[in-house]
Every structure is written in C-alpha cells, then in structure tokens.
C-alpha positions in Angstrom: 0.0 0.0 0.0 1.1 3.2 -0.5 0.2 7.1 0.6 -1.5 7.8 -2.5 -3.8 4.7 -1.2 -4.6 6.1 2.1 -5.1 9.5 0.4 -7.6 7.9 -1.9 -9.4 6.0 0.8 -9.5 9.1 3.4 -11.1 11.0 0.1 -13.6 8.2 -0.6 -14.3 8.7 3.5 -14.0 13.0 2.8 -14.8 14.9 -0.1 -13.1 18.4 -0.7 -10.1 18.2 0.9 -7.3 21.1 0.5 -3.8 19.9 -0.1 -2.9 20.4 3.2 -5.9 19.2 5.2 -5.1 15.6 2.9 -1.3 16.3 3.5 -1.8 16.4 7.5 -4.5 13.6 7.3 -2.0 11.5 5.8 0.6 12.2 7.9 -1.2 11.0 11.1 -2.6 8.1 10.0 1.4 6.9 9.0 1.6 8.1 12.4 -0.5 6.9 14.7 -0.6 3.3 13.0 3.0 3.6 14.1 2.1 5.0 17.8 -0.5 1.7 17.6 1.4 -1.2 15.7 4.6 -0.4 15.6 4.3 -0.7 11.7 4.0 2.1 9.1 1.1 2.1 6.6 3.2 2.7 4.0 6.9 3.4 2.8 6.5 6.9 0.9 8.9 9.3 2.6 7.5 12.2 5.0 9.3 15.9 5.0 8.9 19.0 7.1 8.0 21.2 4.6 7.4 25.2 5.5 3.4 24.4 5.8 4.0 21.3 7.9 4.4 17.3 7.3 4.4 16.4 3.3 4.8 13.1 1.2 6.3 14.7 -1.9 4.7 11.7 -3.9 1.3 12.5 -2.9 2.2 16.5 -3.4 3.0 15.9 -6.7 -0.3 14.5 -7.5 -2.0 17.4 -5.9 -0.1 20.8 -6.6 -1.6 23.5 -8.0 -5.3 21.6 -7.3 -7.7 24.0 -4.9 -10.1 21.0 -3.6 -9.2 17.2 -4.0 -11.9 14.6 -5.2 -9.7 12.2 -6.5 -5.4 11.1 -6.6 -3.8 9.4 -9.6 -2.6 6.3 -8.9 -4.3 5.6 -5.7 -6.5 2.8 -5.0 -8.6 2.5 -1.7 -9.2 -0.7 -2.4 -5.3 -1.4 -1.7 -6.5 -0.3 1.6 -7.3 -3.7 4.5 -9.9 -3.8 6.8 -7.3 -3.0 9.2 -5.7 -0.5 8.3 -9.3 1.0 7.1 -10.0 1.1 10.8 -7.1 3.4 12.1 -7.4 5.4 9.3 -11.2 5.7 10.3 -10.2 6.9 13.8 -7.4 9.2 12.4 -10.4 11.0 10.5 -12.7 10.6 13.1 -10.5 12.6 15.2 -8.8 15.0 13.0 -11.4 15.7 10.0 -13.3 18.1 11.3 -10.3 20.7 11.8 -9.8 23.5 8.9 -6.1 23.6 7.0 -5.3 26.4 8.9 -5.7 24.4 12.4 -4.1 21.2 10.6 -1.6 23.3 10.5 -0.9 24.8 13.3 -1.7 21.4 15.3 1.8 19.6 13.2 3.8 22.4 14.1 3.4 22.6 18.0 4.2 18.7 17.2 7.9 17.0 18.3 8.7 15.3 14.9 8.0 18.1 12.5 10.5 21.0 14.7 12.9 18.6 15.1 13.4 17.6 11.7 13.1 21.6 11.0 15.7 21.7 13.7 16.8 25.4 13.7 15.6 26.7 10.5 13.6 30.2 10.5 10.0 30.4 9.7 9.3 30.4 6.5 12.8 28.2 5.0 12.2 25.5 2.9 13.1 22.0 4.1 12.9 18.8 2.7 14.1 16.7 5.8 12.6 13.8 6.1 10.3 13.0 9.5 12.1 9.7 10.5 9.5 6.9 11.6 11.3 6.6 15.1 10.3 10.3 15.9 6.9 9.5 14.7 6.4 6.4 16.8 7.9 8.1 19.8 5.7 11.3 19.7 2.6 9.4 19.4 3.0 6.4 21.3 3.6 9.4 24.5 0.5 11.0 22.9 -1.4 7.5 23.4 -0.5 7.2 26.5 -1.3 10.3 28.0 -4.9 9.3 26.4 -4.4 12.0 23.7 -5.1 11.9 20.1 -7.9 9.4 18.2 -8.8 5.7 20.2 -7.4 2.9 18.8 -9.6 0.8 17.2 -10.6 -2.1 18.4 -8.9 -5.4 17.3 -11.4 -7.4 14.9 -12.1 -10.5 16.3 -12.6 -13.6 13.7 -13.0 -17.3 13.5 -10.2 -18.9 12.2 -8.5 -21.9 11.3 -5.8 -23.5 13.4 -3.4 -23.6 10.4 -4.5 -19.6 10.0 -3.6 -19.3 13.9 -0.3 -20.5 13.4 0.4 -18.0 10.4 -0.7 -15.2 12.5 1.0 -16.2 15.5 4.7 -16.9 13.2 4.4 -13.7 11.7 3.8 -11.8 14.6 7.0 -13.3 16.0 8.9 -12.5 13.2 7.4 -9.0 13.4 8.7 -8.8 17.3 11.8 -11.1 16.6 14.4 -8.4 17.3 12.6 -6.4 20.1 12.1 -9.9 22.0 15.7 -11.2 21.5 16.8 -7.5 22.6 14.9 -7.3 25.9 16.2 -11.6 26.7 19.7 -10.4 27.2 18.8 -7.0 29.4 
C-alpha cells in the first residue's frame, strides 16, 4: 500500500479536501498506526516542509489543485480492513479541523520541529520525518490518552493452520525487540 492509497481512501471517507488538510491527514494516520502497531502504513517518505508534514509523492499528484476529489494512482481498495479502521479513527478525530488548524496542530508537534531543527520560519526544508520520531511522539500522545482511540482489534474465526500464520508472523514482526529485551 502506499500514501496515494490512504489518500484515496480518506477522500472516498472525505470529499473536498485542501492539499494540506489531505497532507496532515495522511501524515497521522502513517503516524499513529506507528504509535499503535509499531508498523507504518506505507513506505512513501515524510518531509517537514514550510506548511508542515508532506509526502512529496502525494504532493506531486495534488499541486496547483484548490479541492481534491480524486489522486492518480491511488486505490482505496489497496486499503485492508485493518488499516481502514485506524485510518477511520485518524479521520474521526482529525477531519473536522480546517487547513489552517491542521496546520498549526503539526507544528506545535515534536517530529516536524525537530526535523526543522533550527531553520527560521518560512525556509524551505525537505528533511525527512524519521518513523522513530513519529512512533515516539505518538506512542507518548497514546499514552497520555491524547489523540484518536485505537480501534478495536477485529475479532474472527479462524482456522488452526490460520492461527499459526498469524502467530509466526507476529514473532517474526517482534523477533528483534524480543531477543533485545532476553539479554537486558
């Protein structure tokens, strides 16, 4: 999946989005399925742009449009059931705020100034908004109950051979952070 999926899928949820309301919505549903899973919903890049967190690819497909309906090349179909559901609460939470306030809300934020670091208001920056910073931010957000509720985990039936496949790839997903914390 990738960011011009999610932005197709929160349009499908949002009609008449401005660049940066899309832009910002984007940007914290990458980040909060990091603050949740661990995992980012897709690999696109993130910078901290003058106007606040950007994917350049999605930008690209945008610029110069006043109010999107639609993004080239994104398919919310791409999107899972899963990931539909944090995206949900990402637009649940943040969807009814203006550009301006969109704004304003990913500048007071940790991961955006730092990757800024000590340019002026107003520079141009295309530093990228490392996925360690994002996690880090929001997983503190989370847990001072800020910021959208996670969904819930959906609960199905399921085979024992499906059971297994779940369970091995959730150890391979933890693998490193579990071999990590056995020798501390």
């Amino acid at each position: 999946m990738s960011a011009l999926d999610v932005a197709s899928y929160i349009l499908q949820r949002q009609h008449g989005l401005t660049g940066i309301e899309l832009e910002k919505l984007v940007y914290y549903a990458q980040a909060w399925s990091l603050a949740w899973d661990g995992q980012p919903l897709f690999a696109d890049e993130i910078q901290a742009w003058e106007h606040g967190p950007v994917v350049p690819r999605l930008y690209s497909k945008h610029a110069g449009q006043r109010l999107m309906s639609v993004i080239p090349g994104g398919d919310p179909a791409r999107v899972t059931a899963v990931d539909r559901d944090k995206i949900d609460a990402v637009i649940d939470f943040y969807g009814g705020r203006d550009a301006a306030a969109l704004r304003r809300l990913s500048h007071e934020e940790q991961p955006w100034r730092d990757a800024r670091g000590s340019l002026p208001a107003g520079a141009s920056s295309r530093a990228p908004i490392p996925h360690r910073a994002m996690r880090r931010f929001y997983t503190a957000q989370q847990v001072m109950g800020e910021g959208p509720r996670r969904p819930a985990a959906e609960v199905t039936e399921a085979s024992l051979d499906e059971a297994l496949e779940a369970a091995g790839h959730q150890m391979k997903k933890w693998r490193r952070t579990l071999d990590w914390l056995a020798v501390r």
